[in-house]
KOLKE-824526 format. One record per residue (C-alpha): x, y, z; chain; residue in one letter. Coordinates in Angstrom, 1 decimal. Layout:
<sites>
      X      Y      Z chain res
      X      Y      Z     A   a
...
</sites>
This chain:
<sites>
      X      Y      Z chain res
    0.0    0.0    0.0     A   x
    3.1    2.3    0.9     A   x
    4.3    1.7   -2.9     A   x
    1.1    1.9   -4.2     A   x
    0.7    5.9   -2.3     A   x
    4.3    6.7   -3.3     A   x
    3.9    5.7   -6.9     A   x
    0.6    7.9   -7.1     A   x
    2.1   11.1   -5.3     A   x
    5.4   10.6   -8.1     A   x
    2.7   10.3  -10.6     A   x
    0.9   13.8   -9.2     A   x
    4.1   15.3   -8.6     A   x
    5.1   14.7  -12.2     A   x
    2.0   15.5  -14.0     A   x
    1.9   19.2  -12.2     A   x
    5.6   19.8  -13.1     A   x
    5.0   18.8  -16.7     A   x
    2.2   20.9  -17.3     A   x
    4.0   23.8  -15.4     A   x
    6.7   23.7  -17.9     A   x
    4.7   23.0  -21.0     A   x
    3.7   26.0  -22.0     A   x
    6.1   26.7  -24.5     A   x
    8.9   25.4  -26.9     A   x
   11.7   27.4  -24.8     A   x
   10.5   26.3  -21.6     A   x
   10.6   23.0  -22.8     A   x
   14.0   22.9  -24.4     A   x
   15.4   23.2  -20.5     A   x
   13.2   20.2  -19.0     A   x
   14.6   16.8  -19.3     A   x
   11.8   14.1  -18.8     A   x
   13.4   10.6  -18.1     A   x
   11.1    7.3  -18.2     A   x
   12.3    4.6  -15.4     A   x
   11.6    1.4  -13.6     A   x
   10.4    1.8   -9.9     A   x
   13.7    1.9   -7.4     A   x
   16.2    1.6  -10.8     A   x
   18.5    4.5  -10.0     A   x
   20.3    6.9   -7.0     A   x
   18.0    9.4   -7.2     A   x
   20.5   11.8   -5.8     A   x
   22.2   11.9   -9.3     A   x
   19.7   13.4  -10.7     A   x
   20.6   16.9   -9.2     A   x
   23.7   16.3   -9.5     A   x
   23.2   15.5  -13.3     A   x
   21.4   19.0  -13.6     A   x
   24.4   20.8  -11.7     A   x
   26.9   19.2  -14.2     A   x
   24.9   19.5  -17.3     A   x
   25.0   23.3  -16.6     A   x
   29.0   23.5  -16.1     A   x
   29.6   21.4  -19.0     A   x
   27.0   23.3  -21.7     A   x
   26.2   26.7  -19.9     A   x
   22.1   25.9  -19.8     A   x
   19.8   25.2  -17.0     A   x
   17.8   21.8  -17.3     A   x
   15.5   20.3  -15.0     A   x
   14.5   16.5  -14.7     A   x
   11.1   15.4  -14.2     A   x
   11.7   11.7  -13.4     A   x
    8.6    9.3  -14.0     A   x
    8.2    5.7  -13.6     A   x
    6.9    2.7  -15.4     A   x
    6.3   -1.1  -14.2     A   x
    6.0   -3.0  -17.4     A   x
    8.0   -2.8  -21.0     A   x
    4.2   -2.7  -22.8     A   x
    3.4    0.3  -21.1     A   x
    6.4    2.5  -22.5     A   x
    5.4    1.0  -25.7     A   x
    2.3    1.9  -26.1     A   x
    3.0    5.7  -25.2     A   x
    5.9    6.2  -26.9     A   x
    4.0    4.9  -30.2     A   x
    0.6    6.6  -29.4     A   x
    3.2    9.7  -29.2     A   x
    1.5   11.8  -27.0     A   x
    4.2   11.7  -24.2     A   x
    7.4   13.6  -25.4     A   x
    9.6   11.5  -23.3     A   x
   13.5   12.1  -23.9     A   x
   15.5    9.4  -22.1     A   x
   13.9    5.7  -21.8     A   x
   15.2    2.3  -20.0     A   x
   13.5    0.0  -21.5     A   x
   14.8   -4.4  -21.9     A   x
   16.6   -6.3  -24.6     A   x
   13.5   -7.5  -26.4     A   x
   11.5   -4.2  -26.4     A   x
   14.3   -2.1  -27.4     A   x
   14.2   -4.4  -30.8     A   x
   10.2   -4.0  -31.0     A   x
   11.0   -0.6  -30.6     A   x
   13.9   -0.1  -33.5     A   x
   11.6   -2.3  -35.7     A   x
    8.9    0.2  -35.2     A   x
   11.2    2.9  -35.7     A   x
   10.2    4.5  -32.1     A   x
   14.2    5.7  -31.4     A   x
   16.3    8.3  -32.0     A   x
   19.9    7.6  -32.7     A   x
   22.3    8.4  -29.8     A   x
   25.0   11.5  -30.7     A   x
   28.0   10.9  -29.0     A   x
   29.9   13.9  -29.5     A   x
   29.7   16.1  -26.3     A   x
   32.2   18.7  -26.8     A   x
   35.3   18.5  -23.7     A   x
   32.7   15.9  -21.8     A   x
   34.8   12.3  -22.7     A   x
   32.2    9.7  -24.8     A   x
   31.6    7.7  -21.2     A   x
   29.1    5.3  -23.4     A   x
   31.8    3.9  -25.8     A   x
   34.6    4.3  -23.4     A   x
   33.2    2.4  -20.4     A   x
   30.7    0.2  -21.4     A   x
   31.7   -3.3  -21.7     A   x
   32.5   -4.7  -25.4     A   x
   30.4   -8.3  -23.8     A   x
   27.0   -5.9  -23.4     A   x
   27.8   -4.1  -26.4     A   x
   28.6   -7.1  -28.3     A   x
   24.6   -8.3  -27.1     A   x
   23.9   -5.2  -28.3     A   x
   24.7   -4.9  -31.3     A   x
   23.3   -8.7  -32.1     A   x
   19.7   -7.0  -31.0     A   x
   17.2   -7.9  -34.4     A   x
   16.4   -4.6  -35.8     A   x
   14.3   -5.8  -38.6     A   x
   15.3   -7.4  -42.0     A   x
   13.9   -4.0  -44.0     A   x
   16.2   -1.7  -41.1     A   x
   19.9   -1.0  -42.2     A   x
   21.3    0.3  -38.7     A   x
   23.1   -0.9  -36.0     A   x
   21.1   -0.9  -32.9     A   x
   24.8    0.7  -30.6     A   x
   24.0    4.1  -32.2     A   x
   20.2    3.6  -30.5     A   x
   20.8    2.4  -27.3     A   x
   23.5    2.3  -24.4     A   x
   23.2   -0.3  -21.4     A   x
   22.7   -0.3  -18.1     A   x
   22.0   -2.8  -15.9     A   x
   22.8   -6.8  -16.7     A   x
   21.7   -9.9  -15.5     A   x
   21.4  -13.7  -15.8     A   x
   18.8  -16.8  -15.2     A   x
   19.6  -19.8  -13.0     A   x
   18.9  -21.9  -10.2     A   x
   18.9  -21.0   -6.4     A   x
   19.5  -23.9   -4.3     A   x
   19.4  -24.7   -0.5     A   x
   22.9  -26.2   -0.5     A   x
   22.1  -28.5    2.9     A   x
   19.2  -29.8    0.5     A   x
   20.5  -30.2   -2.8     A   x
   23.3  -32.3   -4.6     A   x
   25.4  -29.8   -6.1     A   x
   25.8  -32.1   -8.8     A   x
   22.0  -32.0   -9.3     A   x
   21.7  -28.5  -10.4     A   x
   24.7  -28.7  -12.7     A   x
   22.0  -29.7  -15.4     A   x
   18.3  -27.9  -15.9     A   x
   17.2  -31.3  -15.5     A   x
   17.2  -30.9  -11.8     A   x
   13.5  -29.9  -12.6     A   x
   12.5  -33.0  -13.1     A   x
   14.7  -34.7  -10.2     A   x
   11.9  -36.6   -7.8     A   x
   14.1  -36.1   -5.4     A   x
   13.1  -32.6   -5.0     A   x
    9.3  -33.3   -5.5     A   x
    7.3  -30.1   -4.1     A   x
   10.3  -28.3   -3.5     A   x
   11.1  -26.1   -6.8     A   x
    9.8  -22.2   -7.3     A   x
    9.8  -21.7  -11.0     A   x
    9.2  -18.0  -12.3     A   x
    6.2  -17.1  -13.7     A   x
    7.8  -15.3  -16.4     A   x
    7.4  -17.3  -19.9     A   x
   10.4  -15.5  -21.7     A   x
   13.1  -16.6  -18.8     A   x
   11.4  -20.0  -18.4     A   x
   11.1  -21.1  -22.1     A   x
   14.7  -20.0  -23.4     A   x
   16.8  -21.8  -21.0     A   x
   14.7  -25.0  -20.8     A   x
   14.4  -25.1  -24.9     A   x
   18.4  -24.8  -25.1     A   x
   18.5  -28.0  -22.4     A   x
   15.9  -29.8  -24.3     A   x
   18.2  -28.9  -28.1     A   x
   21.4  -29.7  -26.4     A   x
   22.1  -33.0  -29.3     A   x
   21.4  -30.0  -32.1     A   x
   24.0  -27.6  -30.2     A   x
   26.3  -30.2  -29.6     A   x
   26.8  -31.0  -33.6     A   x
   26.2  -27.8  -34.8     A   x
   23.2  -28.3  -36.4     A   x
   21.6  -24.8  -34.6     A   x
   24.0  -21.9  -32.9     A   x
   22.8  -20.9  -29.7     A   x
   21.9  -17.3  -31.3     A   x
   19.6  -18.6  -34.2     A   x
   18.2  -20.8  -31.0     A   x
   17.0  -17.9  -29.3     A   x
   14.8  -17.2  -32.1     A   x
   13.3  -20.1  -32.6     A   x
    9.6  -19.9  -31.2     A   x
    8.1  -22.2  -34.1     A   x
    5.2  -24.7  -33.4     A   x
    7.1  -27.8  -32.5     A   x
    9.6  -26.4  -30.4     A   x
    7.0  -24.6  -28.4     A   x
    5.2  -27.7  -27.9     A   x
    8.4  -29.4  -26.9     A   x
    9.2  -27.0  -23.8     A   x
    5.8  -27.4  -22.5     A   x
    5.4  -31.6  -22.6     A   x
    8.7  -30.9  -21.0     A   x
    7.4  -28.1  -18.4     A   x
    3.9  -30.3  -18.0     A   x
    6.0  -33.6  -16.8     A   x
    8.1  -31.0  -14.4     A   x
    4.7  -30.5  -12.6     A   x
    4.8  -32.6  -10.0     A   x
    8.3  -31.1   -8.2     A   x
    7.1  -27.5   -8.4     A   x
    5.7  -25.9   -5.5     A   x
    4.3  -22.7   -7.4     A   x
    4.8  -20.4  -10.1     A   x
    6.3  -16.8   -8.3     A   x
    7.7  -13.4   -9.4     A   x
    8.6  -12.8   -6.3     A   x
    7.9  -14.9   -3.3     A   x
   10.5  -17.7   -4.2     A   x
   13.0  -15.9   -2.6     A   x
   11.5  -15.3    0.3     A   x
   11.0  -18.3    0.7     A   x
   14.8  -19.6    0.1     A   x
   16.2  -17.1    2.2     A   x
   14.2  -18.3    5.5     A   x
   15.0  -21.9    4.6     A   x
   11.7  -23.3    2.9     A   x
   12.0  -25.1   -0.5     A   x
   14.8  -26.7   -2.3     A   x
   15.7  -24.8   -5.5     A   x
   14.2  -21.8   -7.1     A   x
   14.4  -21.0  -10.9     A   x
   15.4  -17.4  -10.5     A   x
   17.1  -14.3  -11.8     A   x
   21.0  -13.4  -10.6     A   x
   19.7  -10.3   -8.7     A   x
   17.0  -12.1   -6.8     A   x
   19.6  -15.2   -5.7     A   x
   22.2  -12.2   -4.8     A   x
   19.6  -10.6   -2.5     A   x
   18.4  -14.1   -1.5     A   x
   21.7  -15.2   -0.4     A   x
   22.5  -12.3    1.4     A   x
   19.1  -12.4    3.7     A   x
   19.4  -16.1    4.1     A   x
   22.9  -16.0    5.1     A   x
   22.1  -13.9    7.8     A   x
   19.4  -16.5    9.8     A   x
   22.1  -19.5    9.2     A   x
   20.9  -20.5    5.8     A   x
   23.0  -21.6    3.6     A   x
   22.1  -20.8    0.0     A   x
   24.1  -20.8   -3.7     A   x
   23.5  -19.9   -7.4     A   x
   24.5  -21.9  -10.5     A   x
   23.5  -21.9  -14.3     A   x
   23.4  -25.0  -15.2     A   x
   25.9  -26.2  -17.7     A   x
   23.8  -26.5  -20.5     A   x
   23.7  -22.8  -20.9     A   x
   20.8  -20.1  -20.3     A   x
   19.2  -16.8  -21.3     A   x
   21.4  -13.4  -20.4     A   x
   19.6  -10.2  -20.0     A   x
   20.2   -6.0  -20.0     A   x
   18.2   -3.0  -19.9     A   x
   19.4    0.5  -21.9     A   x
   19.1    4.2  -22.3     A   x
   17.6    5.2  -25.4     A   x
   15.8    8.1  -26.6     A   x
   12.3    8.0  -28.2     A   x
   11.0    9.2  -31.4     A   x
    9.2   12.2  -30.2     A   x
   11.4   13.1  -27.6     A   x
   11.7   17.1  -27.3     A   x
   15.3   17.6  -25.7     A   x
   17.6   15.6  -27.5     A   x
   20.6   17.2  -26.0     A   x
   20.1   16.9  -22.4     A   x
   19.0   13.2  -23.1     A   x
   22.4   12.4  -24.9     A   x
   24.4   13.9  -22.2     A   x
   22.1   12.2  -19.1     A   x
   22.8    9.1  -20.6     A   x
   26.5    9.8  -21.2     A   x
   26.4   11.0  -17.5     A   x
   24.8    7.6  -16.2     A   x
   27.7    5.8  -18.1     A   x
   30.4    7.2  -15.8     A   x
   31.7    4.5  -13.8     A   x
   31.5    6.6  -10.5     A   x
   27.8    6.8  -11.3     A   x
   27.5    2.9  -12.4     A   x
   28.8    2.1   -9.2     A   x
   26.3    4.6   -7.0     A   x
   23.5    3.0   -8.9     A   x
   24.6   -0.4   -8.3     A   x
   25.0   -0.2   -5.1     A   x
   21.8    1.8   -4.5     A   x
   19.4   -0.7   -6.3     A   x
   21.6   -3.8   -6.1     A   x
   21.7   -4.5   -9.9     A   x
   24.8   -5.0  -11.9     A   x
   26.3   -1.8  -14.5     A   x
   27.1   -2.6  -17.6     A   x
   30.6   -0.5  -17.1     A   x
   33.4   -2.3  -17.0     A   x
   36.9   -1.5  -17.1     A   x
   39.9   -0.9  -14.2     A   x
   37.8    1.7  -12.4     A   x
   35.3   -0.8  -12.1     A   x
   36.5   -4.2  -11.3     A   x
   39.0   -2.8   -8.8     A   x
   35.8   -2.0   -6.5     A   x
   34.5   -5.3   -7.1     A   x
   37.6   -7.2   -6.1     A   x
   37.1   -8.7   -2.9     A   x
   39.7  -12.0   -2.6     A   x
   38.5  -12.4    0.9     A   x
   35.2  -13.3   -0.4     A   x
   34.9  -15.0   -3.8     A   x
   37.1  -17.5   -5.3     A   x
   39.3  -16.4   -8.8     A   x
   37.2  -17.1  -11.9     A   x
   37.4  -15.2  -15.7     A   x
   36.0  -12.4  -16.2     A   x
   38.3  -11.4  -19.0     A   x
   34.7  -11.6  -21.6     A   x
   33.4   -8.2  -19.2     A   x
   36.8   -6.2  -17.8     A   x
   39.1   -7.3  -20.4     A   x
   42.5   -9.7  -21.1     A   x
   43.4   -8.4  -17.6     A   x
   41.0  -10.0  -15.8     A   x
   41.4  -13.5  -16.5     A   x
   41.6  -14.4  -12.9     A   x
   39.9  -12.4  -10.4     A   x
   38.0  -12.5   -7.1     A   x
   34.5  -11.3   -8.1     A   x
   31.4  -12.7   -7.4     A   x
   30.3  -15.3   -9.2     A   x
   26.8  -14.7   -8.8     A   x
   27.2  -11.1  -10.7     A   x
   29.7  -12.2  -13.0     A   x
   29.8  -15.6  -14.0     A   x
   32.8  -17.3  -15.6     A   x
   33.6  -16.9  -19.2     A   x
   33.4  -20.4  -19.9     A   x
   29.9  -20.2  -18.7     A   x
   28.8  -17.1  -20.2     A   x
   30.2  -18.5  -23.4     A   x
   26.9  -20.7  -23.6     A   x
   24.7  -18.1  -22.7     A   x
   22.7  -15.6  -25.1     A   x
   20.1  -13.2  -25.4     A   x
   16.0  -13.6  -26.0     A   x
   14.7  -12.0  -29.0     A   x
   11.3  -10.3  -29.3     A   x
    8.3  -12.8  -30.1     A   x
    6.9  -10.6  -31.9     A   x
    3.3  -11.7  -33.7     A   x
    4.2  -15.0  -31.9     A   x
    3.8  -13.9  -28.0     A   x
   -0.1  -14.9  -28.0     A   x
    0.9  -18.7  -28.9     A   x
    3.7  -18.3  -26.3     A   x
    1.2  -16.9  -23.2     A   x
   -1.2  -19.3  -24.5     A   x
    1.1  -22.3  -23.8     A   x
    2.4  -20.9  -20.7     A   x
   -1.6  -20.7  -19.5     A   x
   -1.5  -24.7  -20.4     A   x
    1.7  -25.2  -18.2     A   x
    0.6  -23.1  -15.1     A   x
   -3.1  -24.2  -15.6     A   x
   -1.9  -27.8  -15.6     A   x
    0.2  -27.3  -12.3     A   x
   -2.7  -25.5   -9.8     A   x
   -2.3  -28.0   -6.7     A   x
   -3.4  -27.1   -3.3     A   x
    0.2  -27.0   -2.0     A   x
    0.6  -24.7   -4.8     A   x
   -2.1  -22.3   -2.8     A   x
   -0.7  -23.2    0.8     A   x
    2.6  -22.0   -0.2     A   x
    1.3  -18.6   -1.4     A   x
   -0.8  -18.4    1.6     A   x
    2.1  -18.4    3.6     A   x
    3.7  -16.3    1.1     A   x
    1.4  -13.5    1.2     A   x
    0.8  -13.6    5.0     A   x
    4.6  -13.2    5.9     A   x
    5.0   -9.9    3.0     A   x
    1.8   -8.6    5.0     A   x
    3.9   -9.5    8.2     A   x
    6.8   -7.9    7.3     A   x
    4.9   -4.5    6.7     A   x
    4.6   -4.3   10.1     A   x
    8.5   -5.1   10.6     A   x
   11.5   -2.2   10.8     A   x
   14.8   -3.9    9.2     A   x
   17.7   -3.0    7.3     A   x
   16.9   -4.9    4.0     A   x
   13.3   -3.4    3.4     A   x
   14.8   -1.1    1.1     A   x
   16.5   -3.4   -0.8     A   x
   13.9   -5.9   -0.8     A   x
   11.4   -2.9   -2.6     A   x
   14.1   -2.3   -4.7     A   x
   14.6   -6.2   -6.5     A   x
   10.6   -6.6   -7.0     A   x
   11.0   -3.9   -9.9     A   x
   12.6   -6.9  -11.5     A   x
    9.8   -8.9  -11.3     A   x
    7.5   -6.5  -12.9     A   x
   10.1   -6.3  -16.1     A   x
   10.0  -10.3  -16.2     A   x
    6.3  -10.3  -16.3     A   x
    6.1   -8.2  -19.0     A   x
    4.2   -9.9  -22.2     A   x
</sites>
């Protein structure tokens, strides 16, 4: 209810300062109106951003800030075209709905003496997924002059170390382990579910070359939709519900066995749990899965082009990256020195490569594994690609799946779900403000 009152004063808040300043062209050329995910950024940058836009160009700008819970919602205004929006953060497979609709702008990168921070610190592994973003077969442009990353993340499994075989979840096929009947969260999120699952069920195909794992990632044809959900459908029996959010929860204070999650959640997960004496760990199984990013990108009707090139040049600055990251507990897509020198911690995580995100440099390094998973895992991981006119077949198999797997434990467990998130209203401690901060990544996983 809190989030619900905050979102509606930011949305009052927002709406009297937009028509305050729309009255005409001039005023308009110094407001900046940036389109976010709830809890996604250190607000206290934005300020700061206004203060150094003015040193750096000699004009005042001031940033109204509004926020957005699904992908489909930015969409629909930014096409409608109503909403002069200049800086957007939307995912991977929206931004390529978006360039095949011809909804963005092309980033300039020239800032005068300001240093390009977007080529410069951004690393080549995000802007290699980048550029491999499907812009349309009628589009000649590449989709790094339309968008700059952000945040980054992966899909795995969670697991209860004390419960699982650690040799269990080095395959997806842990899913359909009875040994771990009742005992596995799976997201309720079709996009993360199918991708990773369809690359365990075509392993044989990968394995002789007969498919690469990025034509894979676009295949949402008939059969092999029907093949992930037999294969989801026999799974049934060992899932305990389908979550966005609760499976967590429930990991960190010790209930279930393994959770089919998203890098952020596990981080958070394994931090809470560790805390109470639970012991809890994050793997992608060896098969491969589904890699994931959000960027900066400026929309079509967007009214102050300048101020949106240098906000996003401004958000690029590794300082920045790493006031964000540690403010919503996501990881930057800025690599380099600057970067990996605050992630270090040898005390804490064992030496893997991360030369694919920081460079030749980094080919053995203490960082956690969790954020940054080794090379010669991230080697078999990709990006989704928009579904396109194909979604509706998608949510209608994933209705058959989650429709076929309604048991009463199934309701128990989010009983007890939603009774301890109404308990914890009531509760003062130091990770609330995290914990409000990784459900925004629920809402961008249930997007359609």
């Amino acid at each position: 209810m809190k989030r619900i009152f905050a979102l509606a004063f930011a949305a009052i808040l927002t709406l009297s300062l937009a028509f305050s300043c729309s009255g005409n062209d001039e005023e308009r050329a110094h407001v900046l109106k940036v389109y976010n995910w709830a809890d996604y950024i250190d607000e206290s940058l934005i300020p700061e951003f206004e203060q150094w836009y003015k040193e750096n160009t000699g004009e005042e700008v001031k940033v109204i800030y509004q926020l957005f819970d699904i992908n489909e919602i930015v969409l629909a205004k930014i096409e409608k075209g109503k909403d002069d929006y200049d800086v957007i953060c939307p995912s991977d497979y929206m931004i390529e709905r978006m360039l095949k609709k011809g909804l963005l702008l092309p980033i300039d990168k020239h800032f005068d003496d300001v240093p390009n921070y977007i080529d410069n610190n951004v690393s080549p592994f995000i802007q290699k997924l980048i550029y491999k973003l499907d812009v349309g077969d009628d589009r000649d442009i590449n989709p790094l002059d339309y968008t700059a990353g952000y945040m980054w993340g992966t899909t795995g499994l969670m697991y209860n170390t004390e419960k699982v075989d650690k040799e269990d979840v080095k395959t997806w096929n842990v899913l359909n382990n009875p040994k771990y009947k009742g005992g596995i969260y799976m997201k309720d999120a079709f996009r993360d579910v199918y991708c990773p699952i369809l690359i365990y069920l075509k392993q044989k195909e990968l394995n002789e070359g007969s498919v690469t794992l990025d034509k894979l990632m676009y295949d949402d044809s008939d059969e092999s939709i029907s093949l992930v959900e037999n294969y989801l459908k026999g799974i049934a029996p060992n899932v305990a519900g389908w979550e966005v959010d609760f499976g967590k929860e429930m990991m960190s204070k010790g209930n279930g066995m393994i959770d089919f999650t998203w890098s952020g959640d596990a981080a958070w997960a394994m931090e809470e749990a560790a805390e109470v004496g639970v012991n809890l760990d994050y793997v992608i199984p060896e098969e491969g899965s589904n890699v994931w990013f959000d960027g900066w990108c400026i929309p079509k009707y967007a009214k102050n082009i300048k101020a949106a090139r240098y906000f996003i040049n401004f958000m690029c600055k590794t300082e920045n990256s790493i006031r964000n990251m540690e403010e919503i507990g996501y990881v930057s897509v800025v690599g380099g020195q600057q970067m990996l020198e605050h992630q270090e911690d040898p005390e804490s995580y064992p030496a893997i490569d991360a030369s694919y995100f920081f460079g030749p440099e980094a080919d053995s390094v203490h960082i956690n594994p969790v954020q940054y998973p080794d090379y010669s895992i991230m080697e078999k991981c990709a990006t989704m690609h928009d579904t396109g006119d194909r979604t509706d077949k998608m949510l209608e198999m994933w209705s058959r799946v989650k429709g076929d797997n309604v048991s009463s434990f199934t309701y128990i467990v989010i009983a007890i779900a939603v009774i301890a998130v109404i308990a914890s209203l009531f509760m003062v401690n130091h990770s609330m403000k995290r914990r409000k901060k990784i459900r925004r990544h629920a809402s961008r996983h249930q997007s359609k």
